[in-house]
gemmi code that builds the backbone of each chain (N, CA, C; Angstrom):
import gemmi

chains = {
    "A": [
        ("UNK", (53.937, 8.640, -13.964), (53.305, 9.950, -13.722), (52.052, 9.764, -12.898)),
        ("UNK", (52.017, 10.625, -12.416), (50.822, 10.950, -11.542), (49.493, 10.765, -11.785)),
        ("UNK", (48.309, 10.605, -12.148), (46.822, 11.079, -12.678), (45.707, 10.999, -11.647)),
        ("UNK", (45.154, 12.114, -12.348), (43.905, 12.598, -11.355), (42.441, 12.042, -12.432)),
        ("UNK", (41.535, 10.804, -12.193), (40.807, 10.139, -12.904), (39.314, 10.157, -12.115)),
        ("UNK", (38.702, 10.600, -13.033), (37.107, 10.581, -12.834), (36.869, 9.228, -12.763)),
        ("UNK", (36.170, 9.073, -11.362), (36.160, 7.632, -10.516), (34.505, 7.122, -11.041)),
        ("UNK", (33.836, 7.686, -11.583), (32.482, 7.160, -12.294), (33.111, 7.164, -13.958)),
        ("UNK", (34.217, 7.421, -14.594), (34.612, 7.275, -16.422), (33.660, 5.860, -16.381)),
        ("UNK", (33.504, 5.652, -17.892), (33.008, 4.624, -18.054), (33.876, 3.274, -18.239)),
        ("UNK", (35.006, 3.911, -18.250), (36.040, 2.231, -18.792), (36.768, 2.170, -17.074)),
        ("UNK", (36.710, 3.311, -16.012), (37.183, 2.803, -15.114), (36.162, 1.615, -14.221)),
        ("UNK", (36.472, 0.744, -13.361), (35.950, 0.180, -12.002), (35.139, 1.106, -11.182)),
        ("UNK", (34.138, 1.179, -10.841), (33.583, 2.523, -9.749), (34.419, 2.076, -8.484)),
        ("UNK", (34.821, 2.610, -7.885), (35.847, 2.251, -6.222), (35.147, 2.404, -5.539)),
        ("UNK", (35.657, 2.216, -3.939), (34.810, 2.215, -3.150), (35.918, 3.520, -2.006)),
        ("UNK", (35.746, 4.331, -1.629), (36.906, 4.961, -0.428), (38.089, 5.277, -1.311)),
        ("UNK", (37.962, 6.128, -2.627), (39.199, 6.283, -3.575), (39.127, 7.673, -3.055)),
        ("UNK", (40.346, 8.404, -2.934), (40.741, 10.133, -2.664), (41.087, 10.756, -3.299)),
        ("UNK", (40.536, 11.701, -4.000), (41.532, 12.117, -5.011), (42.592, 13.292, -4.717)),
        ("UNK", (43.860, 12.929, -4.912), (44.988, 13.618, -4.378), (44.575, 15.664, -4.781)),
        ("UNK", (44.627, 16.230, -3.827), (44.472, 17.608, -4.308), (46.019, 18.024, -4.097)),
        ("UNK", (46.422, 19.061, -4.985), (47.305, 20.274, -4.631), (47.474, 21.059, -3.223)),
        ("UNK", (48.436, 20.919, -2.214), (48.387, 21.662, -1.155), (48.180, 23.265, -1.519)),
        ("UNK", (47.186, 23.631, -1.356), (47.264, 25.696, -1.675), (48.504, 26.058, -0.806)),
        ("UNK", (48.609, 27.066, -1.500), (49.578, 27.732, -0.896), (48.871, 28.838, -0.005)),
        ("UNK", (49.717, 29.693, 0.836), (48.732, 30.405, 1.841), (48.430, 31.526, 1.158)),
        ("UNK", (49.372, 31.952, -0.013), (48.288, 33.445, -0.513), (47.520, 33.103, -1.604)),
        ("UNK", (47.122, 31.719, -1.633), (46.079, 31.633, -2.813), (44.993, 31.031, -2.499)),
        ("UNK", (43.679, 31.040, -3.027), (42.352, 29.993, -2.307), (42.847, 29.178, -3.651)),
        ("UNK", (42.632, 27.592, -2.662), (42.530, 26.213, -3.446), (42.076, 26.969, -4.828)),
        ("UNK", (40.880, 27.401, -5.325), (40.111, 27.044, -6.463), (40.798, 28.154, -7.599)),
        ("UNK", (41.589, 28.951, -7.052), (42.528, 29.899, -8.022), (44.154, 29.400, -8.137)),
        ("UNK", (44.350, 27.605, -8.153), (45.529, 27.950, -8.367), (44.878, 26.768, -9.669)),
        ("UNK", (45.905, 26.832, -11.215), (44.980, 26.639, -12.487), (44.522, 24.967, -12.139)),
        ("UNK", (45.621, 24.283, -11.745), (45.493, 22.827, -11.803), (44.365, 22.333, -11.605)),
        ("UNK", (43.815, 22.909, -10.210), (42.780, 22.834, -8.999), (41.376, 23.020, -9.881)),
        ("UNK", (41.491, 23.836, -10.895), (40.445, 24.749, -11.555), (39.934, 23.346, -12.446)),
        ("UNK", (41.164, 22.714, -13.124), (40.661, 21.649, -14.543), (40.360, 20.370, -13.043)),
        ("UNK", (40.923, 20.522, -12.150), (40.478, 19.096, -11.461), (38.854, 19.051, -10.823)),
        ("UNK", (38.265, 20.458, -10.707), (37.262, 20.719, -10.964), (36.552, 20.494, -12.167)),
        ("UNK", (36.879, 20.175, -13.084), (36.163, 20.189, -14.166), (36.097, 18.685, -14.782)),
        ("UNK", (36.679, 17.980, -13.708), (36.454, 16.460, -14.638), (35.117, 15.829, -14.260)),
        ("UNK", (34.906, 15.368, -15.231), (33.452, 14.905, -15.596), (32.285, 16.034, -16.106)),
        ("UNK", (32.868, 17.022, -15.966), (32.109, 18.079, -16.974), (32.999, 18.703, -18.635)),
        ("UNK", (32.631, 19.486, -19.543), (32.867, 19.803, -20.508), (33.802, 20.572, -20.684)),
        ("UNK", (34.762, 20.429, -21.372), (35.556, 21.219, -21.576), (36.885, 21.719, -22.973)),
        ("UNK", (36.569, 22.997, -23.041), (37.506, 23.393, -24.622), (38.474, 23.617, -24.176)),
        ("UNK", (39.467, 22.980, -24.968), (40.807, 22.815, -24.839), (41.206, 23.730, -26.283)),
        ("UNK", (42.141, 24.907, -26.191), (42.681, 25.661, -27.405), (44.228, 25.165, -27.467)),
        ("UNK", (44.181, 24.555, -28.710), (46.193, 24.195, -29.175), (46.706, 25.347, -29.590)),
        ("UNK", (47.910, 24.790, -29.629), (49.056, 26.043, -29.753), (48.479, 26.533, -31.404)),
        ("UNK", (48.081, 25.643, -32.396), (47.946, 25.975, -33.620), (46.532, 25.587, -33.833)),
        ("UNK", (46.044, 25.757, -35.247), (44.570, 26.431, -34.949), (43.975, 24.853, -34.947)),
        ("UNK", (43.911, 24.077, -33.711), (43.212, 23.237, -33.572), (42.434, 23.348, -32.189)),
        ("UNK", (41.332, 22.960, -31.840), (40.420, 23.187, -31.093), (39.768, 21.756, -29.968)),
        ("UNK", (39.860, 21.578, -28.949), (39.047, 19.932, -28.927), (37.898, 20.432, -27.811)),
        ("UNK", (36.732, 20.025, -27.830), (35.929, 20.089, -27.285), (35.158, 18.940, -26.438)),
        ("UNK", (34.787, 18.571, -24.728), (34.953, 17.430, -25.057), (34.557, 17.402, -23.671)),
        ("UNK", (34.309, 15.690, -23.116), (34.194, 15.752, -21.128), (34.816, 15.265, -20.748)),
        ("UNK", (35.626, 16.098, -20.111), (36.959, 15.747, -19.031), (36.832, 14.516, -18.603)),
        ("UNK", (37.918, 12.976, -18.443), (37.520, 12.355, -17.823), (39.066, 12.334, -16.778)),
        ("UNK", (40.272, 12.837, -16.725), (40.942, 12.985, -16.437), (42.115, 13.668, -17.472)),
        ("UNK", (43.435, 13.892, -16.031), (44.660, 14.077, -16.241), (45.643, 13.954, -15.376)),
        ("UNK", (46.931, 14.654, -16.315), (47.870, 13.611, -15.429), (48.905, 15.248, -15.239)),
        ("UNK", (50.010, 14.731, -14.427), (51.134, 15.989, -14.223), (51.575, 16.714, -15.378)),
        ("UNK", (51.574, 16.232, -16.534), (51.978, 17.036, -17.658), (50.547, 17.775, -18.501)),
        ("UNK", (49.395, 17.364, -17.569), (48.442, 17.978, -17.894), (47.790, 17.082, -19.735)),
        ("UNK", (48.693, 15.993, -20.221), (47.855, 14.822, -20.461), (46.289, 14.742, -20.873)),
        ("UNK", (45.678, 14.958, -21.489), (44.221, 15.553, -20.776), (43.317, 13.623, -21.675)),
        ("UNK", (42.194, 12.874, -20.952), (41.510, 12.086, -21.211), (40.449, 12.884, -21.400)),
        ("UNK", (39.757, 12.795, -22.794), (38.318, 13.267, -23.364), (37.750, 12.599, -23.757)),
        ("UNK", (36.283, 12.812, -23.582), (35.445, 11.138, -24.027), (34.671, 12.099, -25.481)),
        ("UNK", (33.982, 11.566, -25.889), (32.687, 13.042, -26.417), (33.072, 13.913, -27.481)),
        ("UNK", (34.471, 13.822, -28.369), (34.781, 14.712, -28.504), (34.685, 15.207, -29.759)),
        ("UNK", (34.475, 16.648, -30.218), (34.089, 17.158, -31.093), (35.628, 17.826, -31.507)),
        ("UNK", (36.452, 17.694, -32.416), (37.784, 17.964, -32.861), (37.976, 18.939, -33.795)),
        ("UNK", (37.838, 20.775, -33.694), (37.593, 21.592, -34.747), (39.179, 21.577, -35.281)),
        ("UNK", (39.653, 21.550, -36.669), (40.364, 22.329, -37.379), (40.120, 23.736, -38.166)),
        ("UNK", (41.006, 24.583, -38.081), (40.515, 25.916, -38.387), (41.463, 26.019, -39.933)),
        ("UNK", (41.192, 25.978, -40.807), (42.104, 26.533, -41.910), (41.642, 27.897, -42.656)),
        ("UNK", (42.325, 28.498, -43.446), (41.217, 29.587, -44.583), (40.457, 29.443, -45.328)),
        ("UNK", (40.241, 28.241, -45.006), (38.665, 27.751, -46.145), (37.779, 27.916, -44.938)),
        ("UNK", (38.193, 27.814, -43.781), (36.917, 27.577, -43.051), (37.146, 26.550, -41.566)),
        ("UNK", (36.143, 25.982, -40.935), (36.284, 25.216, -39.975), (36.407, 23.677, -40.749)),
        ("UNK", (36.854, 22.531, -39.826), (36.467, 21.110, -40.311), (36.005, 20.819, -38.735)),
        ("UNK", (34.921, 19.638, -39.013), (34.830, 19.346, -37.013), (34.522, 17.862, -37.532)),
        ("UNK", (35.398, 16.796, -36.547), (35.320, 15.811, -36.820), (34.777, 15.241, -35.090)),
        ("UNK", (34.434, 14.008, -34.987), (33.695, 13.350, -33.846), (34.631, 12.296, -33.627)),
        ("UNK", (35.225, 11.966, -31.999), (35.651, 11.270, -31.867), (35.358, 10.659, -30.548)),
        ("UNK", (35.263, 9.549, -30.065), (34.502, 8.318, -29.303), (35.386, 9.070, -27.719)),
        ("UNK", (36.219, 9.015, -28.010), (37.555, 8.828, -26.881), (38.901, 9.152, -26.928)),
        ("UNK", (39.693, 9.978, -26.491), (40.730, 10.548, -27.058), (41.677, 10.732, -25.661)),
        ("UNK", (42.920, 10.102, -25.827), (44.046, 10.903, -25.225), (44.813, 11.706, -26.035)),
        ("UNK", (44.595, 13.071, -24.721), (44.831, 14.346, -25.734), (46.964, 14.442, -25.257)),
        ("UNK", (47.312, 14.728, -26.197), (49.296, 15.226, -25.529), (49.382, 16.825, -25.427)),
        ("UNK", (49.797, 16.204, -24.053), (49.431, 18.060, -23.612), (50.705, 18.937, -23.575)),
        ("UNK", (51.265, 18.451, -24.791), (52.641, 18.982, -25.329), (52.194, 20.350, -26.095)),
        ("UNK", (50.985, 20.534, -27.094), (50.840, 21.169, -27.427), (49.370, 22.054, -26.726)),
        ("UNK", (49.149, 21.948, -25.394), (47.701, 22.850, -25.341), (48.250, 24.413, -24.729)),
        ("UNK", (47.375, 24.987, -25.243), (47.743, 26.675, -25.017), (46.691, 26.903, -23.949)),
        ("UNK", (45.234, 26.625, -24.168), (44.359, 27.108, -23.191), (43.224, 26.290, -23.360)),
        ("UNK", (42.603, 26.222, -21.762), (41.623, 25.240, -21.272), (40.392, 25.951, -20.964)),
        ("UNK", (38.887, 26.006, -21.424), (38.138, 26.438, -20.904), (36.775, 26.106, -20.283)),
        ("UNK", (36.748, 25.599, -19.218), (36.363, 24.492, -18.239), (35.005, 25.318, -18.847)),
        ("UNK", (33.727, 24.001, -19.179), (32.379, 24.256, -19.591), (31.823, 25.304, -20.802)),
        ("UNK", (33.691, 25.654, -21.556), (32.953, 26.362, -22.720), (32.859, 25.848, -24.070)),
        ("UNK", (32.689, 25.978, -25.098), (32.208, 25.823, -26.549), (32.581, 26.790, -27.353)),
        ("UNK", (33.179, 26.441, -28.439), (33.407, 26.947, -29.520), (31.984, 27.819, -30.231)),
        ("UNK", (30.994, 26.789, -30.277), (29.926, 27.154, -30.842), (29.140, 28.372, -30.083)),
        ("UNK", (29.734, 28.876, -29.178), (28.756, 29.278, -28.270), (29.288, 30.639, -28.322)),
        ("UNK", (29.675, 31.116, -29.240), (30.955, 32.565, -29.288), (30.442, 33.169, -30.784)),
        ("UNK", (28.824, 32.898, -30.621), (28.498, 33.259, -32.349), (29.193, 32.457, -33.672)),
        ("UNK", (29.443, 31.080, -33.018), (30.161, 30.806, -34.155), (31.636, 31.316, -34.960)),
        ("UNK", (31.683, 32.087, -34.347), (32.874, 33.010, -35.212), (34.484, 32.071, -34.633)),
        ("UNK", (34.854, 30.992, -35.038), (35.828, 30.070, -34.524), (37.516, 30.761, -34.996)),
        ("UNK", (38.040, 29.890, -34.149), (39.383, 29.773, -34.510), (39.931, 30.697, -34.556)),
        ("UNK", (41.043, 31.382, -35.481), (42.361, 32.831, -35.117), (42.206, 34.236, -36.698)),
        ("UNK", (41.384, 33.249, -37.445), (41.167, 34.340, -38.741), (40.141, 35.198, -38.518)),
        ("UNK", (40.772, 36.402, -38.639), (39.927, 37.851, -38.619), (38.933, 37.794, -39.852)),
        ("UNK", (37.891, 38.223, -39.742), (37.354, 37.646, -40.869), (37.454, 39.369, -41.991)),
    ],
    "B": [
        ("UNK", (56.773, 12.503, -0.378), (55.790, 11.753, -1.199), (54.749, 10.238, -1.180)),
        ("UNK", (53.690, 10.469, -0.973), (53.326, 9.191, -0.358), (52.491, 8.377, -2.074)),
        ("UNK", (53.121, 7.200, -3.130), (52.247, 6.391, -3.429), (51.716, 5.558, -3.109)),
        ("UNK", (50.297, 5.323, -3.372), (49.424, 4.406, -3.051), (48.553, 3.124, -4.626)),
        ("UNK", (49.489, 2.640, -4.291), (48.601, 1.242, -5.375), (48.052, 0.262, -5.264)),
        ("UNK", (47.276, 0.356, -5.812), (45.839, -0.400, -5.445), (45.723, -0.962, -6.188)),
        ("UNK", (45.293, -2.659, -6.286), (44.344, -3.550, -7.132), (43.005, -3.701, -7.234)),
        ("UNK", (42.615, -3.445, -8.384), (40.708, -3.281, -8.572), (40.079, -4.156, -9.697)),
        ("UNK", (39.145, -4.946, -8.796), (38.459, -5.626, -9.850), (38.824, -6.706, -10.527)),
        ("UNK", (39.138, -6.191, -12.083), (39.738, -6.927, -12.936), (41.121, -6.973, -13.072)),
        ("UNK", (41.875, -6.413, -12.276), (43.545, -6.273, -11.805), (43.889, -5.165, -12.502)),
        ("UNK", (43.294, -4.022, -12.506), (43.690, -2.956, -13.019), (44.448, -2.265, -12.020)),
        ("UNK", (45.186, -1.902, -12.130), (46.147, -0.642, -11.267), (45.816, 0.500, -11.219)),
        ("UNK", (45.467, 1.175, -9.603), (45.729, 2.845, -9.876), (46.547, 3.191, -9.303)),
        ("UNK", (47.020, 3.854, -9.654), (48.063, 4.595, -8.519), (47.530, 6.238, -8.012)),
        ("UNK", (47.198, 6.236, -6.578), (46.692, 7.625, -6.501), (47.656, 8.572, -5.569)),
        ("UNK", (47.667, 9.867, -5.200), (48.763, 10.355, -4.888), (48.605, 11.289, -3.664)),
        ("UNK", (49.122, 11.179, -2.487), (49.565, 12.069, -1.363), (50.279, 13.061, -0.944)),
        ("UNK", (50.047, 14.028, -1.567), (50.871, 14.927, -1.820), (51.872, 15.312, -0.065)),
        ("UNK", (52.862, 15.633, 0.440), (53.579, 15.429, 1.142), (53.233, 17.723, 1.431)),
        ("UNK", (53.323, 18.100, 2.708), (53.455, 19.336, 2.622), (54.898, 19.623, 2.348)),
        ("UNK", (54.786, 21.183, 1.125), (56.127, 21.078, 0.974), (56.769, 21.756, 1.481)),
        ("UNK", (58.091, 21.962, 2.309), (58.910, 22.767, 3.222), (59.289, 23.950, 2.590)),
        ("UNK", (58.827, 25.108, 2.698), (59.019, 26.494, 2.182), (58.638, 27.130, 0.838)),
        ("UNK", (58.444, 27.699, 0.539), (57.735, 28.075, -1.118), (59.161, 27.951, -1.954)),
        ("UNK", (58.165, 27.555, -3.013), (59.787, 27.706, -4.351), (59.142, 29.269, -5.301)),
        ("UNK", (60.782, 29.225, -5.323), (61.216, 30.777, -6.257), (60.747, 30.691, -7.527)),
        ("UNK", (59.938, 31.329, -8.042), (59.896, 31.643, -9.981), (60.326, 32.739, -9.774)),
        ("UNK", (60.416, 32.725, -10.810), (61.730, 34.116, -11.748), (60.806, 34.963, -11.895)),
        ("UNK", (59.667, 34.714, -12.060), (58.370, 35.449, -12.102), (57.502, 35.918, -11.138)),
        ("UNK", (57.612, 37.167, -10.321), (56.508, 37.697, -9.468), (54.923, 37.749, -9.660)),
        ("UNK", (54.788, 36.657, -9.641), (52.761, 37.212, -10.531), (52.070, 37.297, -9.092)),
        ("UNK", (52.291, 37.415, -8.212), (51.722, 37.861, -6.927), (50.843, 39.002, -7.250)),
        ("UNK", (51.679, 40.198, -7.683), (51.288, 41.608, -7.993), (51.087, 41.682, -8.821)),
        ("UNK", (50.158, 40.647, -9.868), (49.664, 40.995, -10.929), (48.475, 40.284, -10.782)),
        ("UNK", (47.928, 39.981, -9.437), (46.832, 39.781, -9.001), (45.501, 40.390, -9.266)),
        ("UNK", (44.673, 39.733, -10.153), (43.444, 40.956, -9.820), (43.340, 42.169, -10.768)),
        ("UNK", (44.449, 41.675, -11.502), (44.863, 43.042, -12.661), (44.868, 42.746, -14.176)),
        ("UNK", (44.356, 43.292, -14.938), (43.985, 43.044, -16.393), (45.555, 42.725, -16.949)),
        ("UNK", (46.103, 41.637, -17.675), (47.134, 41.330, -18.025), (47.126, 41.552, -19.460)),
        ("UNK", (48.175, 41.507, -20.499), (48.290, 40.482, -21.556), (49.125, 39.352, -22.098)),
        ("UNK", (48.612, 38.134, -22.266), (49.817, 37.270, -22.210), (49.817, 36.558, -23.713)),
        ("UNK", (51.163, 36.285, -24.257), (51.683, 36.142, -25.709), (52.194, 34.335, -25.328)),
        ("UNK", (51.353, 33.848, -26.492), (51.744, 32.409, -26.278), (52.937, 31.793, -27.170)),
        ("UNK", (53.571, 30.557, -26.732), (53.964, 30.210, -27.985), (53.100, 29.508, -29.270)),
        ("UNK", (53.454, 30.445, -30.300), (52.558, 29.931, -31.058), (51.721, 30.993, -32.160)),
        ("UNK", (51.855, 31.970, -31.437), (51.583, 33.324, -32.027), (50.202, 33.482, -31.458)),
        ("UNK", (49.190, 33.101, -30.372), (48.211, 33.275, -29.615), (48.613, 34.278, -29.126)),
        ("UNK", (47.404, 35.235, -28.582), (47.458, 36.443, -27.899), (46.312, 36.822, -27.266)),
        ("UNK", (46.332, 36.805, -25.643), (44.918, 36.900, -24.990), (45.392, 37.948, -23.712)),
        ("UNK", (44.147, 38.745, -23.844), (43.745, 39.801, -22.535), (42.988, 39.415, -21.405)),
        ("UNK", (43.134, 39.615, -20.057), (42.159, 39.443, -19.193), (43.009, 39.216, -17.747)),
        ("UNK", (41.977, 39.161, -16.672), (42.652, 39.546, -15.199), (42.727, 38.353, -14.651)),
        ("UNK", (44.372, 38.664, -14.224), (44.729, 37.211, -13.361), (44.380, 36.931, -12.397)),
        ("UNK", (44.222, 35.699, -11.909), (42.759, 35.186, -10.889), (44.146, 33.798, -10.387)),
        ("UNK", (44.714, 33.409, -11.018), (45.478, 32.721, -10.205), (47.018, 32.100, -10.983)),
        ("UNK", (47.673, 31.476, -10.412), (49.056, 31.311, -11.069), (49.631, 30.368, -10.162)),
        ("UNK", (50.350, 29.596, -10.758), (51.108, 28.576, -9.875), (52.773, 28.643, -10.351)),
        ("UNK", (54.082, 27.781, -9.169), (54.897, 27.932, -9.503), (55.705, 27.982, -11.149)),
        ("UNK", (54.567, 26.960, -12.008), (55.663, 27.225, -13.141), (54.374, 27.876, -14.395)),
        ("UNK", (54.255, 28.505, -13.798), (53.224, 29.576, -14.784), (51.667, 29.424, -15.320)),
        ("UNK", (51.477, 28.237, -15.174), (49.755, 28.243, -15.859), (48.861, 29.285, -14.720)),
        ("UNK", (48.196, 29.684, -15.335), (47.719, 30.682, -15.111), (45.713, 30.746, -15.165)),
        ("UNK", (45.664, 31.661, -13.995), (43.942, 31.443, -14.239), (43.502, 33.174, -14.610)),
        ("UNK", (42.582, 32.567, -15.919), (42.530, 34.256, -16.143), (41.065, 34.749, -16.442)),
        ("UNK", (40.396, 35.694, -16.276), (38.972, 35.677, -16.413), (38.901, 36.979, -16.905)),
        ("UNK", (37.268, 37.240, -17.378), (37.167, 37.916, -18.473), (38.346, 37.787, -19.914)),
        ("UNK", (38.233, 36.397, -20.008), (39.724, 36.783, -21.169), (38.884, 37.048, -22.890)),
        ("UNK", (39.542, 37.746, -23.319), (39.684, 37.767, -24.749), (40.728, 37.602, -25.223)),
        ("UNK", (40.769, 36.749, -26.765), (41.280, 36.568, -27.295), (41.753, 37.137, -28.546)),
        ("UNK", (42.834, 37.665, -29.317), (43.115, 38.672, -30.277), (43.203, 37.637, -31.222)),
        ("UNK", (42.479, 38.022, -32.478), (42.558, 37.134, -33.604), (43.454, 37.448, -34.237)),
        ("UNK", (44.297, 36.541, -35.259), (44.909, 36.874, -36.034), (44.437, 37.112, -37.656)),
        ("UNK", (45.305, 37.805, -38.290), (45.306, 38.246, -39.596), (45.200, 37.133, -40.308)),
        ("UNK", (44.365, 36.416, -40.953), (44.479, 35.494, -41.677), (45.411, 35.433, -42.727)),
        ("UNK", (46.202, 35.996, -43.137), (47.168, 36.375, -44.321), (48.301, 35.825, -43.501)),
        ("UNK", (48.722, 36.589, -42.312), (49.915, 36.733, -41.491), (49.593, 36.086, -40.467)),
        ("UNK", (49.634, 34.957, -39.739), (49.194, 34.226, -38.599), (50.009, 35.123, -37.497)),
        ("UNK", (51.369, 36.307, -37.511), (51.683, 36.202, -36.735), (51.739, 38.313, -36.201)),
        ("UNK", (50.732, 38.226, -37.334), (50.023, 39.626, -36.713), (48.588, 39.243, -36.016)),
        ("UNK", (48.974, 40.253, -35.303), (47.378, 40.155, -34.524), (46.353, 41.784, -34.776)),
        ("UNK", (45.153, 41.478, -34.917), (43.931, 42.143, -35.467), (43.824, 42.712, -34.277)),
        ("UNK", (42.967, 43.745, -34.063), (42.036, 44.453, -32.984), (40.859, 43.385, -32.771)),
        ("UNK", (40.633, 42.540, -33.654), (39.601, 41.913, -33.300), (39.251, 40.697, -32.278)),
        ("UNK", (38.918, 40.642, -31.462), (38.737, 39.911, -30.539), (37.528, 38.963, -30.008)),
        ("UNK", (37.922, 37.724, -29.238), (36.725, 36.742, -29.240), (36.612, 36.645, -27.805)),
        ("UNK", (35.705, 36.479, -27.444), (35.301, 36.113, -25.974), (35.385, 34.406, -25.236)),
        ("UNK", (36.193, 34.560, -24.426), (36.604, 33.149, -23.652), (36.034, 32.761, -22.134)),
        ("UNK", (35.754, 33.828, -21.456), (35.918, 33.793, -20.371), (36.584, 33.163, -19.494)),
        ("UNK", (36.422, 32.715, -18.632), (37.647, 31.771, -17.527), (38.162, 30.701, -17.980)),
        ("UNK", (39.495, 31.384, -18.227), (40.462, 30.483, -19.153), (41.739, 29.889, -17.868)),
        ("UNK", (41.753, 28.757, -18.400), (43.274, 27.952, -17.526), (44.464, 28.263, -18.952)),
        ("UNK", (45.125, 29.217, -18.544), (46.411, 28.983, -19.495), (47.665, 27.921, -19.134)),
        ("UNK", (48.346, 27.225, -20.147), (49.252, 26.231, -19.776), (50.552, 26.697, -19.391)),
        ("UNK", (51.013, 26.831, -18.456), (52.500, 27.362, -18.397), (53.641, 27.169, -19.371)),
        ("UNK", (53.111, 26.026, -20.067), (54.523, 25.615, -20.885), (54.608, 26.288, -22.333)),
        ("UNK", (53.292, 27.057, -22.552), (53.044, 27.906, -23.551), (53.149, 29.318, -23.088)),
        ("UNK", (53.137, 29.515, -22.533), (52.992, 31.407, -21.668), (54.671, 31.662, -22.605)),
        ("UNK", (54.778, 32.640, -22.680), (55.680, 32.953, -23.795), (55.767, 34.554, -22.991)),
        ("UNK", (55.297, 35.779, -22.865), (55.064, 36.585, -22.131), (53.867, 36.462, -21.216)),
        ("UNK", (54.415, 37.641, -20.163), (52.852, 38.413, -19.748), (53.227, 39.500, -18.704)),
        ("UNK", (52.175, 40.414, -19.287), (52.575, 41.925, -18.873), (51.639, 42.728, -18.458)),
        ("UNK", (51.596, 44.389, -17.853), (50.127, 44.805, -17.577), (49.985, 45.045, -19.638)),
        ("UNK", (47.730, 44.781, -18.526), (47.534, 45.391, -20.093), (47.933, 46.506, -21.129)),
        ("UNK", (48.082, 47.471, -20.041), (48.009, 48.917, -20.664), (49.599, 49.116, -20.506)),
        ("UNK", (50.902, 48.312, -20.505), (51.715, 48.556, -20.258), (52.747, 48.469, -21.670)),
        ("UNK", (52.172, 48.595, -22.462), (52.697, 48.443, -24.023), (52.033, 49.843, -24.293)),
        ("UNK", (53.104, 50.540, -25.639), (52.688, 51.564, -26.364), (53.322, 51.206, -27.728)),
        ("UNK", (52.715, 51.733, -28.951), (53.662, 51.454, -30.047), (54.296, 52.829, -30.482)),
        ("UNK", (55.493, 52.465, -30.732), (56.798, 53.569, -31.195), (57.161, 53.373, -32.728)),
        ("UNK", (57.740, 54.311, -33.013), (58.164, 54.368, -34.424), (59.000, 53.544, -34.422)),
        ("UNK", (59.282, 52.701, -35.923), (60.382, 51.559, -35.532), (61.491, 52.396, -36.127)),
        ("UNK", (62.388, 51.927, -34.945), (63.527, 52.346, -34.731), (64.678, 51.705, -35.765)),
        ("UNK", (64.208, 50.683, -36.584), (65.098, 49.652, -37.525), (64.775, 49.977, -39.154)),
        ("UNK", (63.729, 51.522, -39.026), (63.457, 51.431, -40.476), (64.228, 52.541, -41.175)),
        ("UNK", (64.971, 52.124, -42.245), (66.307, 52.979, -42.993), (65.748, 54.342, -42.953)),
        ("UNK", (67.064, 55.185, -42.644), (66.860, 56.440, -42.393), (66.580, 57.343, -44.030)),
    ],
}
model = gemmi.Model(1)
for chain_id, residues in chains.items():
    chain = gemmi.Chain(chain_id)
    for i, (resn, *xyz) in enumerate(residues, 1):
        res = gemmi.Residue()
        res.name, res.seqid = resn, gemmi.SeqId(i, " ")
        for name, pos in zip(("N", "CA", "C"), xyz):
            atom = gemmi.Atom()
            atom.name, atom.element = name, gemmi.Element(name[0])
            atom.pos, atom.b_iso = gemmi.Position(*pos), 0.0
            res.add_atom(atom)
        chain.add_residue(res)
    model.add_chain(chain)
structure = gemmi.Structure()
structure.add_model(model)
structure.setup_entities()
């Protein structure tokens, strides 16, 4: 598979003349509105990732790959149950992007009043 | 398709990628052209449910959507959804989850038609 890798990560080599492959746009779309383009913008900055079920990862992009794959360094891991939130800390994470529903390049859970996850309160 | 692999350093491998232009657009089953620019709602798998205007879309559906909100669910029933809603803003949805998507205002609710006479 393919991957698109933040060329300063800390476990990569820094390169010297590395390119990173973009998406050809298509002609009725600008580059930065087609979604791929949007998260390849966002590596090396922060980003919430929402799973299909009430799990949450929060975290800094350090890449991904064609199945969308996602590498997170930083990461803050919410579970949502009816008791409440759990948030666990993790160093480094390859995320399987079998299950992600939605990506939100530089946002936070915490930053929404707190009010997390899918229970109406 | 052009790969390129490279040896670095400590003999690590990358492989980086050239994308080739591709000869004519491919067909989705899905027109989201004209749903450009227009307040949507899209139903995930999973029982997720989010509002907001499509900003971009690619051949197999992920989707760029802004101003989005998100419809919470019923904590009882994960697979009702509340009036209540959370704020996301510019969201990348995954295509492989998109389950629907429709105009916003293009749903009404009807009497159900399945309940004994």
């Amino acid at each position: 598979a393919q991957a698109r890798t933040d060329p300063s990560a800390p476990r990569l080599p820094a390169l010297a003349g590395q390119s990173r492959a973009r998406p050809m746009a298509s002609i009725s779309a600008a580059p930065s509105y087609l979604p791929l383009a949007l998260i390849d913008k966002c590596i090396g900055s922060r980003i919430w990732v929402i799973m299909k079920g009430d799990k949450e990862i929060v975290g800094t992009l350090r890449g991904f790959d064609d199945y969308v794959n996602m590498v997170i360094d930083d990461v803050r891991e919410y579970t949502f149950t009816p008791q409440g939130k759990r948030v666990t800390h993790l160093e480094s994470i390859l995320l399987n992007g079998n299950n992600i529903t939605m990506m939100v390049p530089g946002g936070d859970p915490e930053e929404n009043d707190g009010k997390g996850g899918n229970g109406a309160k | 398709l052009k790969v390129i692999v490279g040896r670095v350093g400590s003999g690590e491998v990358l492989v980086s990628l050239a994308m080739a232009k591709k000869e004519g657009g491919s067909k989705s089953v899905l027109d989201l052209e004209r749903y450009l620019n227009q307040p949507v709602r899209v139903k995930f798998s999973g029982g997720r449910e989010v509002k907001g205007i499509l900003k971009g879309h690619d051949a197999i559906a992920n989707l760029v959507l802004d101003d989005v909100q998100e419809f919470l669910r019923d904590p009882e029933d994960p697979y009702k959804v509340s009036e209540e809603t959370r704020s996301l803003g510019l969201v990348v949805a995954r295509g492989t989850s998109v389950m629907l998507i429709c105009p916003a205002d293009g749903t009404e609710e009807i009497a159900n038609p399945f309940a004994a006479a």
